[in-house]
GUROMAR-151701 format. One record per residue (C-alpha): residue in three letters; x, y, z. Coordinates in steps of 0.25 Angstrom, whole numbers, padded with zeros to 4 digits, always signed. Example, Ala and Ser with C-alpha at 12.3 -4.5 7.8 and 13.67 -1.06 7.14 Angstrom:
ALA+0049-0018+0031
SER+0055-0004+0029
This chain:
UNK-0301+0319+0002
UNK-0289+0329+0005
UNK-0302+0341+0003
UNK-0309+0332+0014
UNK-0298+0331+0023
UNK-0293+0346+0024
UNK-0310+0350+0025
UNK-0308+0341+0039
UNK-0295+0348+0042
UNK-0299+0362+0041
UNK-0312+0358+0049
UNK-0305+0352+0059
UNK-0295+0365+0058
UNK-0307+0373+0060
UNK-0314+0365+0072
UNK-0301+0364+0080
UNK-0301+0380+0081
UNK-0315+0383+0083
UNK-0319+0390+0097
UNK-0329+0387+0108
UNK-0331+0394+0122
UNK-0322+0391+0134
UNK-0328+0380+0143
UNK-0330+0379+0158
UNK-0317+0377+0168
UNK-0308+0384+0157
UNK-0306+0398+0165
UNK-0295+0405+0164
UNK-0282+0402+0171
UNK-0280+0410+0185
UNK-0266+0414+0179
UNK-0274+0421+0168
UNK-0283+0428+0173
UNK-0279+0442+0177
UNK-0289+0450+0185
UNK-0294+0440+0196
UNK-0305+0450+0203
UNK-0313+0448+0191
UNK-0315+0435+0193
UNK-0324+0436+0201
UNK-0338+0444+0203
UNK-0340+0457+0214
UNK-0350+0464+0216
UNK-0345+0475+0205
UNK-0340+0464+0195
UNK-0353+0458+0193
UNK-0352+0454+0178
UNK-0345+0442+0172
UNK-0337+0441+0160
UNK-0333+0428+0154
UNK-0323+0428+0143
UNK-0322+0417+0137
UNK-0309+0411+0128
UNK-0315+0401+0117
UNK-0309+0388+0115
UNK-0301+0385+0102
UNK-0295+0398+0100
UNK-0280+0399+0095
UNK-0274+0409+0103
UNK-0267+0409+0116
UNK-0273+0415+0129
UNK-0279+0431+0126
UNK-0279+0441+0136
UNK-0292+0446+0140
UNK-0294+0462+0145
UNK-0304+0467+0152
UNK-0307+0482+0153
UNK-0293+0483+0150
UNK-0288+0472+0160
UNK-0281+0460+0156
UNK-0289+0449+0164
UNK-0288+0436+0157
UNK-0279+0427+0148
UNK-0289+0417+0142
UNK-0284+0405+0134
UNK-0294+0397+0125
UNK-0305+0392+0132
UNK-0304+0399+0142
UNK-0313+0407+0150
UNK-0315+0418+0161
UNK-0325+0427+0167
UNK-0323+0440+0173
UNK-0331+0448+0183
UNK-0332+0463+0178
UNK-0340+0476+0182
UNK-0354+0480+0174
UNK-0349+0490+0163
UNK-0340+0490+0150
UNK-0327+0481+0149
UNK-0319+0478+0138
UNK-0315+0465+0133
UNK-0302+0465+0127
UNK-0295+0451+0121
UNK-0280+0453+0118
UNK-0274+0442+0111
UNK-0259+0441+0111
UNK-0259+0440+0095
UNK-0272+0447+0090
UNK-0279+0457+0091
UNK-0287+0463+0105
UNK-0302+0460+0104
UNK-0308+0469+0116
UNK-0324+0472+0117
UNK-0332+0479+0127
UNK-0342+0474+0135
UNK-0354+0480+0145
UNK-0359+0472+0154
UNK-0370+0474+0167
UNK-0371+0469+0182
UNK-0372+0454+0182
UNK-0368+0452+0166
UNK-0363+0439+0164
UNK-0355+0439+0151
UNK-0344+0429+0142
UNK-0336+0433+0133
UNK-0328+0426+0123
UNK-0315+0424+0116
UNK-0314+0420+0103
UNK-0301+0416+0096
UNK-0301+0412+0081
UNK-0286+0410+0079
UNK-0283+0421+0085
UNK-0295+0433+0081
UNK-0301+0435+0095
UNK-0313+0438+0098
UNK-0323+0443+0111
UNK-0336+0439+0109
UNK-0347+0438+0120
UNK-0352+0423+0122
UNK-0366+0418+0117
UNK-0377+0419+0127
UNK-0377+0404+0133
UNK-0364+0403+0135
UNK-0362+0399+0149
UNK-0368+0385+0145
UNK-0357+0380+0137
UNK-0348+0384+0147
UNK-0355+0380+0158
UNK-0356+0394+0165
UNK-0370+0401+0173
UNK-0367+0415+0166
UNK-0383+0418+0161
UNK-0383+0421+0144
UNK-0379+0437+0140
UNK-0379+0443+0129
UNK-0371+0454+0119
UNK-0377+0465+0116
UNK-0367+0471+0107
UNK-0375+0483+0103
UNK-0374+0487+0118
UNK-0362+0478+0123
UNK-0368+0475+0134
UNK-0373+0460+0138
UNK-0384+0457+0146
UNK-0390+0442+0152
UNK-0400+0438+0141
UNK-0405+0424+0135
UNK-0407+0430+0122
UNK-0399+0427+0110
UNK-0392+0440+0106
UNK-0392+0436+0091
């Protein structure tokens, strides 16, 4: 019985830290967002970049760099999208108590892309999201996917496995 009961409480331990994707209407506060003219799209700023904090991780709120600029503080659940040039950018997570995860990313005209924020007690993680994404969330961003051998995404509904 005691074997029964601890099996329960690990599994239960287990569950109550798993992660899932940020859901619709959690955007990141005003007061934590830092570079409100990519906020919105221009005509030179034409691809959109979602970043996307899963829920259920153990941190606080990690700061989120763009090219080198701090532009988000983004708590679990949480999620924001940018509007950035074509071209390369880096991604780059800094934790106040881990290490920095950064990652470079090409992207072309009209690009629509989501990346997301992994948190497993405290080892952070970017990775971009599946293709279907949007429809968890509720959002009209069409389906992309990684190419990781040329970092670059591209609109497709193919699975890239």
């Amino acid at each position: 019985m005691k074997k029964l009961l601890l099996a329960a409480a690990l599994a239960g331990g287990l569950l109550g830290c798993a992660s899932y994707p940020a859901g619709p209407g959690n955007s990141v506060p005003a007061a934590r967002r830092f570079e409100s003219e990519l906020l919105q799209p221009s005509p030179e700023r034409n691809c959109a970049l979602t970043i996307m904090r899963e829920v259920g991780g153990s941190g606080p709120a990690v700061d989120f760099y763009l090219d080198g600029d701090r532009v988000a503080r983004v708590a679990a659940g949480e999620m924001i999208t940018f509007f950035v040039r074509p071209g390369r950018h880096q991604l780059d997570l800094r934790p106040l108590s881990s290490p920095r995860v950064e990652r470079l990313l090409t992207l072309q005209k009209g690009d629509e892309i989501a990346v997301r924020i992994i948190d497993r007690n405290g080892n952070y993680e970017l990775r971009m999201a599946e293709p279907g994404w949007q429809k968890s969330i509720g959002s009209t961003f069409q389906s992309q996917v990684w190419d990781p051998l040329s970092r670059r995404v591209s609109a497709s509904s193919r699975n890239p496995r």
